[in-house]
N, C-alpha and C positions, 0 to 999 in steps of 0.2 A: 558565353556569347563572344566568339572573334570575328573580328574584324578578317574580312576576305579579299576585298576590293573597295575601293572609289572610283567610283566613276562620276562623269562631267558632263550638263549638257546645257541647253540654252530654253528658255522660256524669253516671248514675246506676248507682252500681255496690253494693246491698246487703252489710253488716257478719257476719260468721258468729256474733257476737254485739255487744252496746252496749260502746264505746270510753268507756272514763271515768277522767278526768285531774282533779287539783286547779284545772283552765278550765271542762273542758264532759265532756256527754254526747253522742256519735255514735252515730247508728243505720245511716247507709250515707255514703257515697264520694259528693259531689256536686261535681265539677269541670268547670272551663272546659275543652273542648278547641280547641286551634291546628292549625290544617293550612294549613301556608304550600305555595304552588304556583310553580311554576316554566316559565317558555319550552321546558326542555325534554322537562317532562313529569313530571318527580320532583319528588315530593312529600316533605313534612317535619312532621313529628308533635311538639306540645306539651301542654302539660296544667297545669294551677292550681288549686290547691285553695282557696276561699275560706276560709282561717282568720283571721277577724276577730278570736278573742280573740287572736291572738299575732300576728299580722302585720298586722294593720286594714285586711285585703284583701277585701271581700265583695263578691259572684262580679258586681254591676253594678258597681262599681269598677274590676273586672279588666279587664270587656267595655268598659266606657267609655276605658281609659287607652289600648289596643291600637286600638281603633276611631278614637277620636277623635286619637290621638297616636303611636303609633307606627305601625302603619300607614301614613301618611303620609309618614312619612321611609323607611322600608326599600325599600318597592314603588319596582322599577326597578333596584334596588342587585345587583350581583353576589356569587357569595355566595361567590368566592375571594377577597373583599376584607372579609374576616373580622373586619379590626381596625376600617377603617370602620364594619362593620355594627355591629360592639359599642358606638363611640364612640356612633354617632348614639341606639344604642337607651338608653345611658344619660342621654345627654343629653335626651331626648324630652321625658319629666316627672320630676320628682323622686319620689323616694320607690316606692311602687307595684313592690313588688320579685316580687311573684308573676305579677302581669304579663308584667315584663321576662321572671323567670327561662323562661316557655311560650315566650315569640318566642325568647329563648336558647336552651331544648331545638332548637326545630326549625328553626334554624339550624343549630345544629351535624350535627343529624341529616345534614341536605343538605350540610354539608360532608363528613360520610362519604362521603357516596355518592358525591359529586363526584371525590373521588382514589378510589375503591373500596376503603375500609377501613374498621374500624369504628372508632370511635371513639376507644376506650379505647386501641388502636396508638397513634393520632395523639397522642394527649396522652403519651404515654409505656408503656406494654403493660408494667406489673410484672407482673401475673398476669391468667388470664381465669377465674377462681375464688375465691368470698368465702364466707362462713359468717356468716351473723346471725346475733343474738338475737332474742328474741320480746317481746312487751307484755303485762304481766299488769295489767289496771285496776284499776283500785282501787272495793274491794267490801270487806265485811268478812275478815276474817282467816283464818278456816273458807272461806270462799266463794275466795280468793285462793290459798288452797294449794291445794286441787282444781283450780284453775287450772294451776298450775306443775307439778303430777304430770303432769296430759295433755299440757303443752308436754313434759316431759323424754321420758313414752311416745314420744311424736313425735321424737324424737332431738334437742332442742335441750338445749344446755350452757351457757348462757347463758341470764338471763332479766334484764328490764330492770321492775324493779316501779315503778309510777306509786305516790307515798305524796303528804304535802304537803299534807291534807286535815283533821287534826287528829294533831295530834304524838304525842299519850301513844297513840293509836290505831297511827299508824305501828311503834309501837314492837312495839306485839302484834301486829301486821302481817308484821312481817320475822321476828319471834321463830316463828311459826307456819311462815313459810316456808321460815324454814335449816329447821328440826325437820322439815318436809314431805319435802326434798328432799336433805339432809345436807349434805358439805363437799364435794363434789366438783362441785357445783354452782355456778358464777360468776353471782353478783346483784349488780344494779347497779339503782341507785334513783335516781327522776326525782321530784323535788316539784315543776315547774313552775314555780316562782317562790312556792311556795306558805307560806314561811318565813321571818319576820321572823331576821335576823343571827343574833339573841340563840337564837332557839328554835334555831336549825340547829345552832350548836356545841351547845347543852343537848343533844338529840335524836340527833346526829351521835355525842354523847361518850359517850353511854346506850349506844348498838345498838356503837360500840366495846367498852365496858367489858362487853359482853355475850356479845362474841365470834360476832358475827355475821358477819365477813369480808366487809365489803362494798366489792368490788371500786373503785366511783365514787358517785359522789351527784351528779345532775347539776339545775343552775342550783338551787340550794337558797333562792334571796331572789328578788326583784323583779328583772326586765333591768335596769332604770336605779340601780340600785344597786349600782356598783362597788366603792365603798368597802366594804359591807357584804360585797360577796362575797370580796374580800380579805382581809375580818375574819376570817371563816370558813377561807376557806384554809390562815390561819395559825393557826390555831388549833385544826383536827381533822386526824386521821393519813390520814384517808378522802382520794382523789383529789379534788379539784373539778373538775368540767368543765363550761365555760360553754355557755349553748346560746341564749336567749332574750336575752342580753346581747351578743350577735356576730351581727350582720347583714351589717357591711359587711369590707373588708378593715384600714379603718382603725378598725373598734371592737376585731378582732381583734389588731391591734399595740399598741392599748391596754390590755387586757388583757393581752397577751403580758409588754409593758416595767412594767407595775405589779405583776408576777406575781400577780394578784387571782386564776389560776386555774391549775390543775393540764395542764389541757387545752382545748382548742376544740373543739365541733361546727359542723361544714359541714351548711348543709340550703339546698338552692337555692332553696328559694322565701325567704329570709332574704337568702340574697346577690345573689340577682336573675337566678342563673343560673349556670351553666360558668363563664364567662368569669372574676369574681370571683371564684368558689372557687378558680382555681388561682392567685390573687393569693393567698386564704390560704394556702394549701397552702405558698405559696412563703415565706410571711415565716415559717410553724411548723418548715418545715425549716432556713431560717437559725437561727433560738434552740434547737432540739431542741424545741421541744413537739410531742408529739403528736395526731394530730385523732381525730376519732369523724367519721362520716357519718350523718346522719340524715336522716326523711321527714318529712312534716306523714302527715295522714289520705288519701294518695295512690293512683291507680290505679294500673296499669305501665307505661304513659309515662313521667311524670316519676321514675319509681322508675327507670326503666330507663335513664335519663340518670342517674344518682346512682351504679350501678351502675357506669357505665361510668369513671366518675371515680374511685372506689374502687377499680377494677381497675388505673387507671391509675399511682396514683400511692402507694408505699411510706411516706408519712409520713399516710396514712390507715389506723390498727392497729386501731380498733373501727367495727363495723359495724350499725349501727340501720335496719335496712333491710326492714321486716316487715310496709307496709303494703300490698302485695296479696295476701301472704298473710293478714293480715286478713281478705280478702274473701271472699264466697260463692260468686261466680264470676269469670271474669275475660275481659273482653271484648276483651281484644287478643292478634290473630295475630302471634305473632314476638317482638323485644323480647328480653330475657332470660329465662333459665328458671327457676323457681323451686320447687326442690323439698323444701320446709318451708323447715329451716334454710342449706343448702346453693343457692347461687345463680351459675350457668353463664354465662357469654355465647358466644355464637358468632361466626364469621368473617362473619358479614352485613354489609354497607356501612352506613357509619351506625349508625343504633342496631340496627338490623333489620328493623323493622315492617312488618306484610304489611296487615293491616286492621286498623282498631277498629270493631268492632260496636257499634250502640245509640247512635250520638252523633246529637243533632237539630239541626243546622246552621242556623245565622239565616240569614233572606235578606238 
């Protein structure tokens, strides 16, 4: 099975409501799609979301790295020679990690299919069964609990609140939400980076002494602020779990050996794809940390690669996996199933994938 072409197109996939973080406001799903072709007919399905606040990936950035740089080196390459293809795609360009991780999804995809299994087998088949949490954006207080009652109607037990956006706010924030949803409810809070050191123990020490039970708090400071996320670590009883600070495998051992955090999240468009995530996976199972998995603003291709990697692999215990259900509709045949909080995969070669509807292909 060789590799023939790549080609590039766009998918637009509508929000069921505005996505809002201490970054940005999202109104719908606007990513690159990959569809690598093959000599002998099988195709392979990728996807990239240009998130330029967190990854300084924007969608002609994507198109240009794959066009102009990789592309170049894969076409021709057979796609049982797995380790070459990952070398060459890391070596192409630097950096440009949502790039990579799309030529990485549908890669792997075709290697499914090539031994006729799916994926999540080949990496290791822990289970074909996950349970996410959901995203409640950050709105006001009143507006954020009515949020979390319709996620719990919905059967989810888990909610992951976006705060990070002003402190003394957060506070009335989460206070509204335990009260909304009671104890039996697992919250977990995401500032984005959106908390100088000092504020995060101050704010951390409050929703403690409050008796909020908050299961994690994740990336509470700046990525490039290790020290300060260390600070914090040691200093509040809350888990810390790095997310915006862990891109590659070796930020991940850096964090791991300074214990600057509690936890890692894996999000392939950070690590550049598969490949590297089971580089983390591999150095969090040597020290005992455990990971999280998470998406950017993603449709279900790349979700459905994230998916399979989580099924894969038992040192993956938390699951952030919620962006097509985010979405209004969802334009790919196959893929994993996603029913709310509960997410299936089946025995299909590869990822699955039958179609994507609505993608507009460059010539």
């Amino acid at each position: 099975m060789k590799i023939t072409d790549i080609k590039l197109g766009h998918i637009s996939v509508p929000l069921r409501k505005p996505f809002k973080t201490a970054l940005r406001t999202v109104h719908s799903v606007e990513d690159v799609v990959v569809r690598i072709e093959t000599d002998t007919g099988h195709v392979g399905y990728g996807e990239a979301p240009p998130t330029g606040a967190i990854t300084g990936d924007t969608a002609g950035a994507i198109i240009g790295a794959i066009e102009d740089h990789i592309k170049k080196q894969l076409v021709g390459m057979n796609i049982e020679n797995m380790e070459e293809i990952m070398l060459k795609l890391d070596k192409s360009i630097v950096k440009n990690t949502s790039a990579k991780a799309a030529v990485d999804i549908a890669v792997y995809d075709l290697y499914g299919q090539l031994y006729k299994a799916p994926v999540y087998k080949l990496l290791g088949g822990y289970r074909k069964e996950i349970v996410t949490d959901i995203t409640i954006s950050v709105n006001d207080p009143e507006e954020m609990a009515r949020d979390s009652i319709e996620a719990i109607n919905r059967g989810y037990r888990t909610l992951k609140i976006k705060v990070g956006m002003d402190s003394s706010l957060d506070l009335k924030r989460m206070k509204a939400i335990r009260a909304a949803v009671g104890y039996d409810i697992d919250l977990r809070i995401d500032a984005n980076q959106g908390w100088t050191p000092k504020e995060a123990i101050h704010i951390l020490r409050k929703m403690e002494d409050a008796g909020l039970n908050i299961e994690l708090v994740e990336q509470p400071v700046p990525g490039h602020d290790i020290e300060g996320l260390k600070l914090v670590t040691d200093n509040v009883s809350i888990p810390v779990l790095a997310d915006e600070s862990v891109f590659s495998p070796r930020d991940a051992m850096t964090i791991i050996q300074m214990r600057a955090a509690d936890l890692v999240n894996i999000k392939l468009m950070k690590t550049g794809g598969i490949h590297n995530a089971l580089k983390i996976c591999s150095a969090a199972e040597i020290y005992g940390i455990e990971c999280m998995i998470g998406c950017m603003l993603e449709a279900k291709i790349s979700v459905t690669a994230a998916v399979h990697l989580a099924a894969a692999k038992s040192i993956i215990t938390k699951i952030d996996l919620d962006g097509p259900i985010l979405c209004r509709e969802d334009p790919v045949d196959g893929g994993a199933i996603f029913e709310d909080y509960r997410i299936t995969l089946t025995d299909a070669p590869g990822f699955g994938f039958k179609e994507i509807h609505g993608v507009t292909y460059r010539e």
